[in-house]
N, C-alpha and C positions, 0 to 999 in steps of 0.2 A: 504493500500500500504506500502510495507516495505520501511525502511529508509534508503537510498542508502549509509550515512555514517555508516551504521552500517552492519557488516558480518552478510548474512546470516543465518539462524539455523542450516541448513544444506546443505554442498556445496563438489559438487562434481567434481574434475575438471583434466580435462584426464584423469582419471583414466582408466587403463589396468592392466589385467589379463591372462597368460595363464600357461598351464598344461604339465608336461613331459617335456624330453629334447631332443636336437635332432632330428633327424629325426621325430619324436616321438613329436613334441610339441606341442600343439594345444592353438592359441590363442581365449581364450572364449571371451572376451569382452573388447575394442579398444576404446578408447577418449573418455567412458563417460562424459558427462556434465549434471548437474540436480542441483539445487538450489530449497529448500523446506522451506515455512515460518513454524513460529511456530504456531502451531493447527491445521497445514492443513493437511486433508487425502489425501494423494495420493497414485494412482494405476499404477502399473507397468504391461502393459499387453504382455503377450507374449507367440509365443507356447512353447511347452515345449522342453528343450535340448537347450533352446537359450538365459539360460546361467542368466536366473532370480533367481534361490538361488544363486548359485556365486556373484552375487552384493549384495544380504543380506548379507551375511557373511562376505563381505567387506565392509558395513557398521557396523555389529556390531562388526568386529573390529577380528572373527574370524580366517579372512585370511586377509593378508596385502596384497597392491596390487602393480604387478611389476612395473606401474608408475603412476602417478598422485598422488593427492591428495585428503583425505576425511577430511573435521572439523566438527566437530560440536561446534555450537556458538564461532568457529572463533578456537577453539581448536584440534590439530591435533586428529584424532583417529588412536590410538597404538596396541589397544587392545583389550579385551571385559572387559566390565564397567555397574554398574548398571543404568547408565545413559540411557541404550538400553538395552529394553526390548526383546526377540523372540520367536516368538511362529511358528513354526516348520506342517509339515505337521502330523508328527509322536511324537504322545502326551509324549512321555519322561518320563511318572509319576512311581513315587515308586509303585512296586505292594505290598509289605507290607506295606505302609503307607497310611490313609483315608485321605479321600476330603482336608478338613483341615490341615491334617499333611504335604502334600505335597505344598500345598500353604504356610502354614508356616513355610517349609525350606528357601523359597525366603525371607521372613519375619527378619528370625534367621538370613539369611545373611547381609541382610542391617543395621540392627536396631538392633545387638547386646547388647549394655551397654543397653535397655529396659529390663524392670522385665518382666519375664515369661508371666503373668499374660496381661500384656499390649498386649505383642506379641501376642498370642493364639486371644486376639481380634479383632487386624487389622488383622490379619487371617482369622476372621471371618468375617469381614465387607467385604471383596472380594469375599468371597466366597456366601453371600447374596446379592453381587453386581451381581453375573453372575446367578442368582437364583437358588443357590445350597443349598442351608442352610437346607433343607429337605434333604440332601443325605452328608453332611457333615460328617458324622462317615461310611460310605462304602468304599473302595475300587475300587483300579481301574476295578477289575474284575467285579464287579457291578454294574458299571455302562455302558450305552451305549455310541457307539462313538462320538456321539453329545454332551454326559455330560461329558466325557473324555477332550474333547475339548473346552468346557469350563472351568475347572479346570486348563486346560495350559492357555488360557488366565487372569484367575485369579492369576495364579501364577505368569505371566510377569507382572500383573498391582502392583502384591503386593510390587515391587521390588521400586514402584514410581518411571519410567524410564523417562526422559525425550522424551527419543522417541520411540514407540512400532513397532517392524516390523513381518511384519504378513505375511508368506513365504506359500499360497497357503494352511490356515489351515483349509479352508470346502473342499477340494479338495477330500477325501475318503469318502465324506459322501454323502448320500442319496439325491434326490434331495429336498424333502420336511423340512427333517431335515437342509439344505443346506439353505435353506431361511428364517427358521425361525432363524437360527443363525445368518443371516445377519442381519436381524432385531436385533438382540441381540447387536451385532458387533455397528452399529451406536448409539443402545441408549447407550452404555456405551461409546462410543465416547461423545458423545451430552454432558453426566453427566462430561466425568473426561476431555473434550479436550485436551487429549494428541495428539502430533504428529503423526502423525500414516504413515507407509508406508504400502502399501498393495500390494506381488504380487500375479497374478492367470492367467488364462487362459482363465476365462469367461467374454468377454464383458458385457454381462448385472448384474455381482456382481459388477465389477466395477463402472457400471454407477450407479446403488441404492445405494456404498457408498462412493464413491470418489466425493473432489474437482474437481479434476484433473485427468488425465489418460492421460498416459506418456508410449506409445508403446513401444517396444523392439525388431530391427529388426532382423534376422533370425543371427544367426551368421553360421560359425567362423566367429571370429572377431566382434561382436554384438556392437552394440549402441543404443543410445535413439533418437525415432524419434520426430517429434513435439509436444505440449503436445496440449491436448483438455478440456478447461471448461466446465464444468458439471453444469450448473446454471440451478439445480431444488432444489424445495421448500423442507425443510425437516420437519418434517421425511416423507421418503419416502414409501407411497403403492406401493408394487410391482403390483396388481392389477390395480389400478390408471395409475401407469406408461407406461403401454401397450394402452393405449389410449391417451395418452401425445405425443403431436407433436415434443416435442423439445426432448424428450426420443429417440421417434422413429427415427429424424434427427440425432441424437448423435449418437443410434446404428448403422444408415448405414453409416455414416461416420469413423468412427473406423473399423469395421469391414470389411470395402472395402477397408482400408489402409493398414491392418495386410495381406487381403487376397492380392491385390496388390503386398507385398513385397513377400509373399510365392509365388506369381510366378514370379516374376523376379530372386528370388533364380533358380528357378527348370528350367529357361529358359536361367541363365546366362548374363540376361539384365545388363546395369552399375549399380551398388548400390543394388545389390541383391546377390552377395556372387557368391561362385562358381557354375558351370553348374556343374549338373548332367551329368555324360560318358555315351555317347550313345552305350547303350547295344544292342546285335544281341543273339536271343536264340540259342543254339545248336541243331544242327544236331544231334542225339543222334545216327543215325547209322552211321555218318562218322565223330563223333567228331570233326566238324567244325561249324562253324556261317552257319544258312542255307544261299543259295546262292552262297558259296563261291567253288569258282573254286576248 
């Protein structure tokens, strides 16, 4: 239990967001509130367009936000800092630079005044962390999108960020490739317990590797809805899991709350955003709503 005299790790508090001016403005996301301890995974779930890379990047300081406030360990965040790691849906890597080389530009950044020599290893200790080190002298072009993806996660770890946020990074990938990366994803959690934020779209990535999973209701105007404990045993079989009572309680509970808010958006219920306009097709021979006088 965290220590009520002491700020949070990370505290998020009204924070808002919106885009364009004018007529034209669109507010993405309205009174965030989220408080996250240290070592904990949590899972931001949400569909998509509702506005879950927009809070990454005002956490890691990419985009500031028109109000509230974000700290981390009680210290504003301004900016981007190696302190926040991101690893990105789209793997970002040098295409002239191998496995290695592009992990140890995160390296060359942090850890400057180190002798070459030193770097080039912690270089390599991440890149045998994410079990690349058979593929360390290739190229991004040579590798698949699953190992591409790895190598961005080695990259954000080499940074030693005090909090890693992880913006939907199995989202283009296959599904098989998709699970054995979540497998990957926790044990290197397990090993380094960093902080980790996680968004995505899939209830059940979330449940296999999240504390916590902390919905995100439909915006304009988006916020966080109640969070849900995840108290399974780790590490987790995904296998295992589909026979787990408390798995399968957990997924129908999340998943009836996400679908819930999606229709009270499309029906215009209170706390569901706006109604969908009730459309009438045309008449294509009288260019009118059929029906119409």
């Amino acid at each position: 239990m965290r220590d009520p005299a002491k700020p949070p790790f990370l505290a998020l508090r009204g924070v808002s967001k919106s885009f364009g001016h004018g007529a034209k403005r669109t507010e993405i996301l309205r009174d965030v509130e989220l408080e996250i301890s240290e070592g904990e995974l949590v899972a931001i779930v949400g569909f998509s367009g509702s506005g879950k890379t927009t809070l990454v990047s005002l956490i890691a300081g990419l985009l500031a936000p028109d109000g509230g406030t974000i700290a981390l360990r009680g210290a504003p965040v301004r900016g981007p800092g190696p302190d926040r790691g991101v690893v990105f849906q789209s793997y970002a890597l040098l295409p002239w630079l191998t496995v290695q080389g592009n992990v140890q530009l995160a390296v060359d950044a942090v850890h400057r005044d180190w002798p070459r020599a030193r770097r080039r290893a912690e270089a390599m200790r991440f890149v045998e962390l994410v079990g690349l080190a058979h593929a360390a002298a290739k190229r991004p072009s040579e590798l698949s999108g699953g190992m591409r993806q790895r190598v961005a996660v080695a990259r954000a770890l080499a940074m030693d960020p005090e909090i890693l946020l992880l913006d939907e990074p199995l989202g283009a990938l296959d599904a098989l490739t998709r699970a054995t990366l979540q497998g990957e994803i926790e044990r290197i959690w397990r090993a380094q317990r960093k902080t980790v934020v996680l968004v995505t779209n899939d209830v059940d990535e979330a449940l296999v590797l999240a504390d916590r999973i902390v919905p995100l209701k439909p915006g304009p105007g988006a916020t966080l809805g109640p969070s849900f404990d995840v108290r399974l045993a780790r590490p987790r079989d995904r296998a295992a899991l589909n026979h787990d009572l408390t798995f399968k309680k957990l997924r129908n509970e999340v998943t009836s709350y996400l679908l819930e808010l999606a229709a009270r958006r499309t029906t215009g219920a209170p706390g569901g955003g706006p109604a969908l306009p009730a459309l009438e097709p045309l008449d294509l021979r009288r260019g009118a709503p059929r029906g119409a006088a």
